[in-house]
C-alpha positions in Angstrom: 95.1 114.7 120.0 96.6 117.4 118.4 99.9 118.4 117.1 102.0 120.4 114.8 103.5 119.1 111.0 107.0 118.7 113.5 105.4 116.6 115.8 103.2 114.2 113.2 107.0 114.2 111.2 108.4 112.8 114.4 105.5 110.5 115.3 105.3 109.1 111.7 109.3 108.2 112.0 108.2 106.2 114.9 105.6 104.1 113.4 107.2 103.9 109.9 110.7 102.5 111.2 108.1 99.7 112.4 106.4 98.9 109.4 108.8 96.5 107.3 106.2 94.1 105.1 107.7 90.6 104.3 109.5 90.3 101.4 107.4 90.0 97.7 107.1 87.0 95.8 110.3 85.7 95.4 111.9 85.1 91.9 110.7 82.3 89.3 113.3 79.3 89.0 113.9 77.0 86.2 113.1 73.6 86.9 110.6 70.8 85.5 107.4 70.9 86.3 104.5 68.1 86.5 102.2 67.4 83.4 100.4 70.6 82.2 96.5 70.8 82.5 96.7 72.8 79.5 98.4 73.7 76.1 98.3 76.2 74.2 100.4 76.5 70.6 101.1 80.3 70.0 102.5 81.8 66.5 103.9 85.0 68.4 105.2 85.9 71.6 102.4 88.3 71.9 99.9 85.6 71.5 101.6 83.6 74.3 101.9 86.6 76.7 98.3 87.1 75.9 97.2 83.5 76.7 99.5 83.1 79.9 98.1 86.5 81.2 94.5 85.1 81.0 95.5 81.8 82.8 96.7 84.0 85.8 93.5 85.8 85.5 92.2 81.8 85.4 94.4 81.1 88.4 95.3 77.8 86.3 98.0 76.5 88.4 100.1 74.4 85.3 99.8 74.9 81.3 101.7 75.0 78.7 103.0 77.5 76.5 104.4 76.2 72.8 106.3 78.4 70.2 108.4 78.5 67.4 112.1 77.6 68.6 114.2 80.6 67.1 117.4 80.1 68.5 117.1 82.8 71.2 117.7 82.2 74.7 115.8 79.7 76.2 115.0 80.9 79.8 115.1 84.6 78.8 112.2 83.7 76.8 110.2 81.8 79.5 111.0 85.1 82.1 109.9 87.4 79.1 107.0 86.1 78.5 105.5 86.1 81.9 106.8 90.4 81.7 104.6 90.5 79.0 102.0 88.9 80.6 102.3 91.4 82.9 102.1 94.3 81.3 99.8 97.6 81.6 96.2 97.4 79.9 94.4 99.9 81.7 92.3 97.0 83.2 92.0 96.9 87.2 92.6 93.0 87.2 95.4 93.1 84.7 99.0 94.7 85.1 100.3 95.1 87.8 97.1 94.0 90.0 98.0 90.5 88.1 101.9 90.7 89.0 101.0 91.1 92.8 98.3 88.3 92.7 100.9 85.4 91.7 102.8 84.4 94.8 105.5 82.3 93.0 106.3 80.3 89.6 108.0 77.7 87.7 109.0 77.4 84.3 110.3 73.9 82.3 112.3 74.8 79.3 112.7 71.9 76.5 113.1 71.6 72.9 111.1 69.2 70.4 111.0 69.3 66.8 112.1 73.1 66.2 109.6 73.8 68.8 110.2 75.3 72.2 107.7 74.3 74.9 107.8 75.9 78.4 105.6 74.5 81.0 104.7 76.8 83.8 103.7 76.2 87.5 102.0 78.7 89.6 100.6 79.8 92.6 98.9 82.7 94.0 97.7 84.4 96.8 94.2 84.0 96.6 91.5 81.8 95.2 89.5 82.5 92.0 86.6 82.6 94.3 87.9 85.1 96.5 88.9 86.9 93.8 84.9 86.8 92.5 84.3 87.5 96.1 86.3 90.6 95.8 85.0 92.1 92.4 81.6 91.7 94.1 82.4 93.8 97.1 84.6 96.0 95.0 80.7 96.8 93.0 79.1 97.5 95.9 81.9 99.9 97.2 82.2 102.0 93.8 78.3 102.4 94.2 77.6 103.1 97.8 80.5 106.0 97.0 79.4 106.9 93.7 83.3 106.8 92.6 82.3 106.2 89.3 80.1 109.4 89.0 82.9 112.0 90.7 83.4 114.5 88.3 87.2 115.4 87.8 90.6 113.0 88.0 92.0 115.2 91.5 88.6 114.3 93.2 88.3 110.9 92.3 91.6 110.0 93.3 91.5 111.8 96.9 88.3 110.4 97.3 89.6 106.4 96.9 92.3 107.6 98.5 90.7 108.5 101.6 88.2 105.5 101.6 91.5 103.7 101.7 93.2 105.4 104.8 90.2 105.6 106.4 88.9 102.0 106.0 91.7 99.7 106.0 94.3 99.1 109.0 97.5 97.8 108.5 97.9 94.2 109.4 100.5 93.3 111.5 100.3 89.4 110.8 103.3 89.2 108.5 103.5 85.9 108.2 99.6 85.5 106.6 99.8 85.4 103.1 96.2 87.1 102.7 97.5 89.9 104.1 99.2 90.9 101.0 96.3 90.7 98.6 93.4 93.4 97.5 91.2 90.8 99.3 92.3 91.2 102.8 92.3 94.7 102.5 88.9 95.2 101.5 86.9 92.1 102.8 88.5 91.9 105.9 89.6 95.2 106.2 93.2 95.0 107.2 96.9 94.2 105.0 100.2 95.0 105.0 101.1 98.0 101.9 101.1 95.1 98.9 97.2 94.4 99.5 97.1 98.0 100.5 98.5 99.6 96.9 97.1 96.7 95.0 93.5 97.4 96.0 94.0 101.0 95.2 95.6 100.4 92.3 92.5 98.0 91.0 90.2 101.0 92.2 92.5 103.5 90.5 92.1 101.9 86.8 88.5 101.1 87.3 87.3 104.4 87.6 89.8 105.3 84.7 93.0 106.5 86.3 96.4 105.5 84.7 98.6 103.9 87.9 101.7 101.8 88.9 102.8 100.2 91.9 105.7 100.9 92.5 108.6 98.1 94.7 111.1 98.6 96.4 112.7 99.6 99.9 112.6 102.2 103.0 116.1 103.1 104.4 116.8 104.9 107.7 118.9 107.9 106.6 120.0 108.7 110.0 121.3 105.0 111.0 122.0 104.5 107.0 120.0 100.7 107.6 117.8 99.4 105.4 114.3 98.8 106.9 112.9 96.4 104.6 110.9 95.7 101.5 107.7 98.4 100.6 105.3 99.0 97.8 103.2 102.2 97.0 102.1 103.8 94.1 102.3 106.5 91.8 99.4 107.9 89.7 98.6 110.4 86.4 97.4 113.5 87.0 97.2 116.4 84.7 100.3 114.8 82.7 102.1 114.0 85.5 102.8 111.4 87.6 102.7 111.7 91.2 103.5 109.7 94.5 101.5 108.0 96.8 101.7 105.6 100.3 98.4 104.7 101.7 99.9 102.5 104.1 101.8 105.2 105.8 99.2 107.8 105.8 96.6 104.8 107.2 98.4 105.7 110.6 96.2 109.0 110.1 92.7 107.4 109.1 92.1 109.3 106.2 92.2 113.0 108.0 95.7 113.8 107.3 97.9 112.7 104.1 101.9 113.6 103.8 102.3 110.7 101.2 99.7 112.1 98.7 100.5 113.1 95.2 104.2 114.0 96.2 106.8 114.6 93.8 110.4 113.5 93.4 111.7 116.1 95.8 109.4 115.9 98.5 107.8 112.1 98.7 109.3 111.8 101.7 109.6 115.8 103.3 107.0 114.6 106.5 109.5 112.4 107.6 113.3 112.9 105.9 114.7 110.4 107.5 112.5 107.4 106.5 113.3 107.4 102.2 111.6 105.7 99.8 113.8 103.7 97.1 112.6 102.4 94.0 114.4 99.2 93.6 114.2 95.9 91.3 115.3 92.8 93.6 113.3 90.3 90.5 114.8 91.7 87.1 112.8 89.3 85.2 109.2 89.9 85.7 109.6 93.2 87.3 109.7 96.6 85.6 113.3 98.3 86.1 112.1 101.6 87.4 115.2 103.5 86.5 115.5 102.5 83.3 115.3 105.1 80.4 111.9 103.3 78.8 110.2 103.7 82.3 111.5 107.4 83.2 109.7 108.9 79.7 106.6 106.2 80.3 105.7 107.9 83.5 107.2 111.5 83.8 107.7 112.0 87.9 106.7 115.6 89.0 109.7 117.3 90.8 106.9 118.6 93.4 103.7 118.1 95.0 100.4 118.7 93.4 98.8 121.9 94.2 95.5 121.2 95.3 92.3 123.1 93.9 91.7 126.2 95.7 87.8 126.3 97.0 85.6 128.8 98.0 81.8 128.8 99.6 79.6 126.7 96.9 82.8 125.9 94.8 83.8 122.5 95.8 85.8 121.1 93.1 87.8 124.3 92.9 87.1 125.1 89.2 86.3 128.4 90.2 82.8 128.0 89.2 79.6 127.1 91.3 76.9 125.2 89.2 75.5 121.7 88.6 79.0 119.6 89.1 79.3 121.5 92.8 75.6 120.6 93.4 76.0 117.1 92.5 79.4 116.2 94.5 77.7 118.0 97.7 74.6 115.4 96.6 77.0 112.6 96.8 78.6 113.3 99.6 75.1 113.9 101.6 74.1 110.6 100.7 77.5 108.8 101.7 76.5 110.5 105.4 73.1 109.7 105.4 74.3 106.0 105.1 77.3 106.0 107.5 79.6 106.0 105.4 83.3 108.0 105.1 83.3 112.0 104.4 84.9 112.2 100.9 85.6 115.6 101.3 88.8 117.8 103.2 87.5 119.7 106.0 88.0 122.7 103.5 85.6 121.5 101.3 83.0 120.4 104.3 83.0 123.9 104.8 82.2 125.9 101.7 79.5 122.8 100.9 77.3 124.2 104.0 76.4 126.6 102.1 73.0 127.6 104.3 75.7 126.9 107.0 73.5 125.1 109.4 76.4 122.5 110.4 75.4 120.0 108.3 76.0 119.2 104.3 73.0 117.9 103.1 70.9 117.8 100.3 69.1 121.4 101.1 72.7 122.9 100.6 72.6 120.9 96.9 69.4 122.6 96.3 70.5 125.9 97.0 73.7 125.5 94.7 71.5 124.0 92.2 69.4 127.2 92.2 72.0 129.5 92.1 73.4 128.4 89.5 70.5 128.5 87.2 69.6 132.4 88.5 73.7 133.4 87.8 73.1 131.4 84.3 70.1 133.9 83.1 72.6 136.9 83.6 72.4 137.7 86.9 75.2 139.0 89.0 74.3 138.4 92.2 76.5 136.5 94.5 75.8 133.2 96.5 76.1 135.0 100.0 73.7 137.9 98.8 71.3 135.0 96.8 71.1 132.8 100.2 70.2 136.4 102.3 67.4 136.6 99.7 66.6 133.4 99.6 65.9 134.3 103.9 
């Protein structure tokens, strides 16, 4: 079917005023908990946020965290330290991946001998075997895409990106909890946008891109009604950080985005009156997104990224053609050849047919290939005339 940007506009308003995703896990409360399986005595609240982030990564339901008691606020500190625990490392099962994996806790504050001992209870989404299951399926993803091996930060993070809203449907079974997780979004190929962003985001930082997910609302400006809870994402790029929602461009399977690498003042120009709104309902374990810190952490581009312009045999739009254009039309042969997802736009389909025969495919890496070594001994000769010879 076909249609103009008005007419997708209109028919994403549609869909999106539909798309409200339960609520996210609700707040921690202060109460006693049973006996802790483990305990751990800490010197430092750094040591302690270190420890509890690895029993999350554990899934160990009940431990125990023991510090020095310094006077300060006894169930700030037992919030705090779980923030902490949270906090960005640059690791794909860390951050905020960890923060979306833990469906609720419990913390028991007491006091014993100038000690304070906080004994936390906690459950999560998935099981640490689904969560193996994941990081196995996760491996064989990266590789049968080559991810890993894309050359430049734009291409790898279209490329996920598209594997993403081309792959993954939007569940509409709110009321499963797996349906929130990384795992149900990969292994069984459906989730609502919290497994949606959190698998991107652990695909994101394993291929080395800085990320957030990002909480908060969707409001109807028209009818000035809130429409529910959301997640997306935004993502570094070339100093900048842009915005992303891979659950509302899924509508599109991964051949049109109007939620990619927006900027604050046109995230939500495809459909204006469906707005995005950062918001912090859990200001204990969750980053306050308008606070002063978080603005100058991660700098929000006023506007969209402008895509790399391409041109026949230049496919990462660097305005060169040599070995990296060769190897990305490589790649994406062999993603074809095994039925998998095109990683390119339909721009860049084009100018990799180089011998256009309606095909990209490994004689097209060949020819790039071999122009690039005849231009790199001097010669000026261009790619059309070097094909015609070539004939």
């Amino acid at each position: 079917m076909k249609f103009t940007i008005k007419a997708a506009a209109l028919m994403l308003a549609a869909v999106l005023a539909l798309a409200a995703p339960a609520p996210l896990y609700a707040a921690a409360e202060q109460s006693s908990v049973s006996e802790a399986a483990e305990e751990y005595v800490c010197a430092s609240d750094s040591e302690a946020a270190q420890i509890i982030r690895q029993s999350l990564k554990d899934h160990s339901e009940e431990f125990t965290i023991e510090l020095p008691d310094n006077g300060e606020d006894q169930k700030e500190k037992g919030f705090q330290l779980v923030y902490d625990a949270f906090g960005e490392t640059g690791s794909g099962t860390e951050g905020d991946y960890l923060r979306f994996s833990v469906h609720g806790f419990k913390c028991g504050l007491s006091k014993l001998d100038g000690k304070l001992v906080m004994k936390y209870s906690f459950t999560y989404y998935t099981t640490l075997e689904e969560e193996a299951a994941l990081t196995d399926k996760l491996k064989e993803v990266m590789s049968e895409n080559n991810f890993s091996s894309i050359t430049g930060d734009y291409n790898k993070i279209r490329s996920i990106y598209q594997y993403i809203t081309s792959t993954v449907q939007y569940s509409e079974d709110e009321e499963d909890d797996y349906a929130f997780t990384a795992y149900s979004a990969l292994i069984r190929g459906s989730a609502v946008c919290q497994g949606v962003t959190q698998l991107l985001y652990r695909m994101y930082n394993d291929c080395g891109i800085p990320c957030r997910i990002i909480a908060g609302k969707t409001y109807d400006i028209t009818n000035d009604a809130e429409r529910g809870n959301h997640v997306w994402l935004i993502v570094k790029l070339d100093g900048l950080y842009y915005y992303l929602d891979p659950t509302w461009d899924m509508k599109f399977g991964g051949k049109s985005f109007y939620y990619f690498l927006k900027g604050s003042s046109d995230f939500d120009s495809a459909a204006p009156r469906l707005m995005h709104k950062a918001t912090n309902d859990n200001q204990k374990t969750f980053p306050d997104y308008s606070s002063e810190s978080f603005v100058a952490d991660y700098p929000i581009s006023n506007e969209a990224y402008k895509s790399p312009e391409y041109s026949p045999g230049d496919i990462n739009g660097d305005k060169l053609i040599d070995a990296v254009d060769a190897s990305l039309i490589l790649a994406e042969y062999a993603r074809l050849s095994t039925g998998n997802y095109s990683s390119f736009s339909s721009t860049q389909s084009v100018y990799a047919d180089v011998d256009r025969s309606g095909t990209v495919d490994a004689v097209d890496a060949s020819t790039v290939l071999a122009y690039y070594a005849v231009i790199s001994n001097g010669s000026n000769l261009t790619l059309s005339d070097f094909i015609k010879l070539g004939k």
